[in-house]
C-alpha positions as CSV (number, residue, x, y, z in Angstrom):
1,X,0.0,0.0,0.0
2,X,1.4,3.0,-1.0
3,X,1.0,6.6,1.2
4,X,1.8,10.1,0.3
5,X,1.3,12.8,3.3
6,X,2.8,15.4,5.1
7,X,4.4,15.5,9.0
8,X,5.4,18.6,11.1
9,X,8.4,19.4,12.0
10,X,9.3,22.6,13.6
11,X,8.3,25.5,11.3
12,X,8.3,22.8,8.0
13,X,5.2,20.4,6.5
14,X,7.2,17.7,5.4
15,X,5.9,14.9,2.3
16,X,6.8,11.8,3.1
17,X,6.4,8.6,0.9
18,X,5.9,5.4,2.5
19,X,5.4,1.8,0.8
20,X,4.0,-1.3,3.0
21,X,5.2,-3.9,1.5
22,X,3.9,-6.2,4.7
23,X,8.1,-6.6,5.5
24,X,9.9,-6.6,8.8
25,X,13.0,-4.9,6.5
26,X,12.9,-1.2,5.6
27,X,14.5,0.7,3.5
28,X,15.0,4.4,3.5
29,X,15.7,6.2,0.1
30,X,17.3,9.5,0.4
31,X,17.1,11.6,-2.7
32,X,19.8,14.2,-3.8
33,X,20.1,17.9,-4.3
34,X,17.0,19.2,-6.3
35,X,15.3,16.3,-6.6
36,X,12.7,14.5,-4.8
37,X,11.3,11.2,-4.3
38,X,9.3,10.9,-7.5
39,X,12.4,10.6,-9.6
40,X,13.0,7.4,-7.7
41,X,9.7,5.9,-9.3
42,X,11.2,2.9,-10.8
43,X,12.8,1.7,-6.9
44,X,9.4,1.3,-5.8
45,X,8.6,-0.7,-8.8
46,X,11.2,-2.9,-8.7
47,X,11.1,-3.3,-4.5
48,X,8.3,-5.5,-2.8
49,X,10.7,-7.1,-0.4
50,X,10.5,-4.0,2.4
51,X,9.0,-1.4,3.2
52,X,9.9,2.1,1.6
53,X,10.2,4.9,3.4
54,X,11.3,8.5,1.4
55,X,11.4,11.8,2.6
56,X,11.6,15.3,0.5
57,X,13.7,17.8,1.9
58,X,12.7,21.3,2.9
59,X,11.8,22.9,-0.7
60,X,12.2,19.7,-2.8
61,X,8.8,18.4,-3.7
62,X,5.5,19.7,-2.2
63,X,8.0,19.9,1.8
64,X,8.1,23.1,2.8
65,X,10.8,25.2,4.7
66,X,12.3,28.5,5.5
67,X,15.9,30.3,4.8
68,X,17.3,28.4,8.0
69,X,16.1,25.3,6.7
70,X,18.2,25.2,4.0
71,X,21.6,23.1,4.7
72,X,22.1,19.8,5.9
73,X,22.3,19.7,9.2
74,X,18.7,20.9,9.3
75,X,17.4,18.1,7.0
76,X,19.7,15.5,8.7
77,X,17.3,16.4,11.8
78,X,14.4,16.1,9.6
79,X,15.6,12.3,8.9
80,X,16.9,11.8,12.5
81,X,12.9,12.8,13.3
82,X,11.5,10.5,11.3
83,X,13.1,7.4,11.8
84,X,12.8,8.0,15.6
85,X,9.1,9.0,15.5
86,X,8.3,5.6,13.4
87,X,10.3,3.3,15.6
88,X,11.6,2.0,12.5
89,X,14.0,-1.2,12.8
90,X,15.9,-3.3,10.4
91,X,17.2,-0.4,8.5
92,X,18.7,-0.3,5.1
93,X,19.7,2.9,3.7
94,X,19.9,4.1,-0.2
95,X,21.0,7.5,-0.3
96,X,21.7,8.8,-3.9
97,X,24.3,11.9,-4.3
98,X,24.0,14.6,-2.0
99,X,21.6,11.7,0.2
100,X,24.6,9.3,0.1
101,X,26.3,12.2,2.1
102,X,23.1,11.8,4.5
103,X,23.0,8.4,5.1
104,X,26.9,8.5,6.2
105,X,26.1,11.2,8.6
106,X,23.0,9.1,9.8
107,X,25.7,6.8,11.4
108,X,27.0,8.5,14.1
109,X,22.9,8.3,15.7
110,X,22.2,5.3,14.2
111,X,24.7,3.1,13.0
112,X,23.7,0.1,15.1
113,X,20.5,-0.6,13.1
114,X,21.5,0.4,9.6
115,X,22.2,-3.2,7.8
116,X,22.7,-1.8,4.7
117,X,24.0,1.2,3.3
118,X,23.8,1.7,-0.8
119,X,25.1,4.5,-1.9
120,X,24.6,5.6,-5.4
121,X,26.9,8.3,-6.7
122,X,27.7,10.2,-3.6
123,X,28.1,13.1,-1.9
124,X,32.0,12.9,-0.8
125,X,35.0,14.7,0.0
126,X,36.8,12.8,-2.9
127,X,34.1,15.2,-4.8
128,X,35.4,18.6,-4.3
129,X,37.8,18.7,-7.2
130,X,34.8,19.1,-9.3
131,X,33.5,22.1,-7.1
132,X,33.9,24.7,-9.9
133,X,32.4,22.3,-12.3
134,X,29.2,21.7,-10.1
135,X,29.2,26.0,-9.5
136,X,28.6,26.1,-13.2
137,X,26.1,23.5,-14.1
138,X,24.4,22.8,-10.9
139,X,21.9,25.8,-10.7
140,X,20.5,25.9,-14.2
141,X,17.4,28.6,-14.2
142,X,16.3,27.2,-17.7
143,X,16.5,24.6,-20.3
144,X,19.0,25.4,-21.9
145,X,21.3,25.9,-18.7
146,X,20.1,22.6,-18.0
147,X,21.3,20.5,-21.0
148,X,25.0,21.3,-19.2
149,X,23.5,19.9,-16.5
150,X,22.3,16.6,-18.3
151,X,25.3,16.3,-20.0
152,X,27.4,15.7,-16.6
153,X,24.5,13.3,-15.1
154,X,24.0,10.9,-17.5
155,X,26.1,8.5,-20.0
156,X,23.8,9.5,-23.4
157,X,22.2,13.3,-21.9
158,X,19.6,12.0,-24.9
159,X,17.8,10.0,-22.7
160,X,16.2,12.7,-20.9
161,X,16.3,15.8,-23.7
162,X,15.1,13.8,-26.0
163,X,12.2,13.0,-23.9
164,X,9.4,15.5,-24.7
165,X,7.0,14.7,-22.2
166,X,10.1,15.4,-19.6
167,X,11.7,18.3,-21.1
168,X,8.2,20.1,-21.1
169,X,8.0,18.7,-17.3
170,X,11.0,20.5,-17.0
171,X,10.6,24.0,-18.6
172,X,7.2,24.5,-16.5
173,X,8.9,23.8,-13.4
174,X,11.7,26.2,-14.2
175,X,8.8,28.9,-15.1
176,X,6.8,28.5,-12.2
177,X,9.3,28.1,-9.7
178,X,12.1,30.4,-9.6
179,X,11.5,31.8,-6.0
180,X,11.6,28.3,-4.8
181,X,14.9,27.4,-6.5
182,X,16.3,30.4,-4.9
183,X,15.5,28.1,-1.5
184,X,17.0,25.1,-3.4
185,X,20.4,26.7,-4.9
186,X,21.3,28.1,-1.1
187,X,21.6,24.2,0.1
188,X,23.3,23.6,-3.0
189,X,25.9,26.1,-2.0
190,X,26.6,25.1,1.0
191,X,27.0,21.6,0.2
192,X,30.7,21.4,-0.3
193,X,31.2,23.2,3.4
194,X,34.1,20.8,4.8
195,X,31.9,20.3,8.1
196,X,29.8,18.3,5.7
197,X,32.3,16.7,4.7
198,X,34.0,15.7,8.2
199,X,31.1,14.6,9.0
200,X,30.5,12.3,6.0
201,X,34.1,11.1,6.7
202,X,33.1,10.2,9.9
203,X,30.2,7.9,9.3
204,X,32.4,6.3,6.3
205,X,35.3,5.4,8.9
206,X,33.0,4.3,11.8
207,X,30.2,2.3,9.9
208,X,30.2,-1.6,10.6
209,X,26.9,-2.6,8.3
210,X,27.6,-3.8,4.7
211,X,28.9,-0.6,2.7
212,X,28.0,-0.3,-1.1
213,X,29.5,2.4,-3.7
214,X,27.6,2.2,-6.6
215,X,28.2,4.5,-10.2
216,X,28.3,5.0,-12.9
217,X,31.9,5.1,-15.1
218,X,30.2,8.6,-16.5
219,X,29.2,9.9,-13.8
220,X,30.1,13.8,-14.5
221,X,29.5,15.4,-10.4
222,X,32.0,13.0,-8.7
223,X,35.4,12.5,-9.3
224,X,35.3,8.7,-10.5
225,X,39.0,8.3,-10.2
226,X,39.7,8.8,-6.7
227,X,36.1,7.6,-5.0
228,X,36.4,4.3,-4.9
229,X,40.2,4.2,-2.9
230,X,38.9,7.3,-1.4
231,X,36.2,5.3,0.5
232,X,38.4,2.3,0.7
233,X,40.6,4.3,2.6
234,X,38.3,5.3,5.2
235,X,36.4,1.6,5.5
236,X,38.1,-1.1,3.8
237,X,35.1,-2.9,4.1
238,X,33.5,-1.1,0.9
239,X,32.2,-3.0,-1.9
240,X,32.5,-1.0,-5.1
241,X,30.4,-1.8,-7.9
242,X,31.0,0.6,-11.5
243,X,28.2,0.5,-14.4
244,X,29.8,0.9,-17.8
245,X,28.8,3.0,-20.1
246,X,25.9,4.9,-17.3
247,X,26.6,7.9,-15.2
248,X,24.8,9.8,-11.9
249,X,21.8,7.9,-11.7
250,X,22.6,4.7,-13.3
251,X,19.6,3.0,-13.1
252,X,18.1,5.0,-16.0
253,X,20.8,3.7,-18.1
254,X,20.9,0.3,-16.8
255,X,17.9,-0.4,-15.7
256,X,17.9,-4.3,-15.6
257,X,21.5,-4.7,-13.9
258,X,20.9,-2.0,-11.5
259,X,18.1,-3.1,-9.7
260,X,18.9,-7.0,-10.1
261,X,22.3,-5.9,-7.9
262,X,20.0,-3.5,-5.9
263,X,17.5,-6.9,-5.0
264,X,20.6,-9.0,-4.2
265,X,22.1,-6.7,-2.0
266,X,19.2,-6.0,-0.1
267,X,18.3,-9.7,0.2
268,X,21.5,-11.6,0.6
């Protein structure tokens, strides 16, 4: 059964996303910077062996928030909230880009009941050599600043601006929401602070679950030269796992592979 609705926290109505698959596993899906939890459609197609739990941060979906709101620490203690608040146990975490930075720093509160951590290009200190690249193409206002965009996130950018029915998704949103991407583009600013990043670092070294780095060989907003040792490094317990020929969200590339390694990581 499959919920959308909307919690309080402080000042903020937060959506939620929730998926009773009638498990005793859940999974928590973290979205990145700027995107919310319907662009993760095809995970809750594919999983029906837990329950799905996804959050949208301050700004990103129909969630609501103030200037304040807008870094995250603040949406850490939106997470933090929630999985307190709904007792929730057996906990596998997928955090994608800036939410792979999230789940890390999940660890420090909750790293005894995380099983799993999947993290699908993320947020990382081994990231910040491409900090003037992500200045540039991060914050598009348009279309056409977004096709640089695309062309960093994905293997063939086709896929997606070639796609009518998504492109004209697109260029309404940029229209009608240019005060809310001023919310959006502060917490994008802010994202390479290096407290973020210590504290990322932290939950890297100190996890003890099962530790997955997933991306794609493409993938234009992290460095893919220096992740993979980079998090081997800090936990040689990481299992690295690289799609050809795909690149930040791999699973629209790969759609088959992805989510059969997603189904036997979560159920092995």
């Amino acid at each position: 059964m499959k919920q959308i609705n909307f919690f309080k926290y402080q000042d903020c109505q937060i959506e939620y996303l929730k998926i009773d698959n009638n498990s005793k596993e859940n999974i928590l899906l973290i979205h990145g910077f700027s995107a919310d939890f319907d662009y993760y459609h095809k995970f809750y197609d594919y999983i029906d062996s837990h329950n799905i739990h996804a959050l949208n941060a301050p700004f990103h979906g129909n969630s609501t928030g103030s200037k304040v709101t807008m870094n995250m620490d603040y949406i850490l203690e939106i997470l933090e909230f929630y999985i307190t608040s709904n007792k929730l146990k057996n906990l596998n975490i997928i955090g994608h880009s800036m939410g792979g930075g999230l789940a890390m720093m999940l660890v420090k509160k909750f790293g005894d009941i995380i099983k799993n951590i999947i993290l699908v290009g993320p947020m990382s200190r081994s990231g910040l050599v491409k900090t003037e690249v992500f200045k540039e193409s991060f914050f598009p206002r348009n279309i056409k600043e977004y096709e640089k965009l695309a062309a960093l996130c994905y293997y063939d950018p086709n896929i997606v601006l070639k796609n009518p029915e998504y492109m004209q998704m697109l260029d309404n949103y940029f229209k009608n929401n240019q005060e809310k991407l001023d919310y959006i583009y502060e917490l994008g600013h802010s994202l390479p602070n290096l407290e973020n990043m210590d504290k990322i670092d932290e939950g890297i070294a100190n996890y003890k679950g099962n530790l997955y780095l997933l991306y794609g060989d493409h993938d234009g907003i992290i460095d893919t030269e220096k992740i993979s040792n980079y998090y081997h490094f800090l936990n040689p317990n990481t299992k690295t796992i690289i799609f050809q020929n795909a690149g930040h969200s791999p699973w629209f590339e790969k759609e088959n592979s992805f989510f059969g390694l997603i189904d036997l990581l979560l159920n092995r």
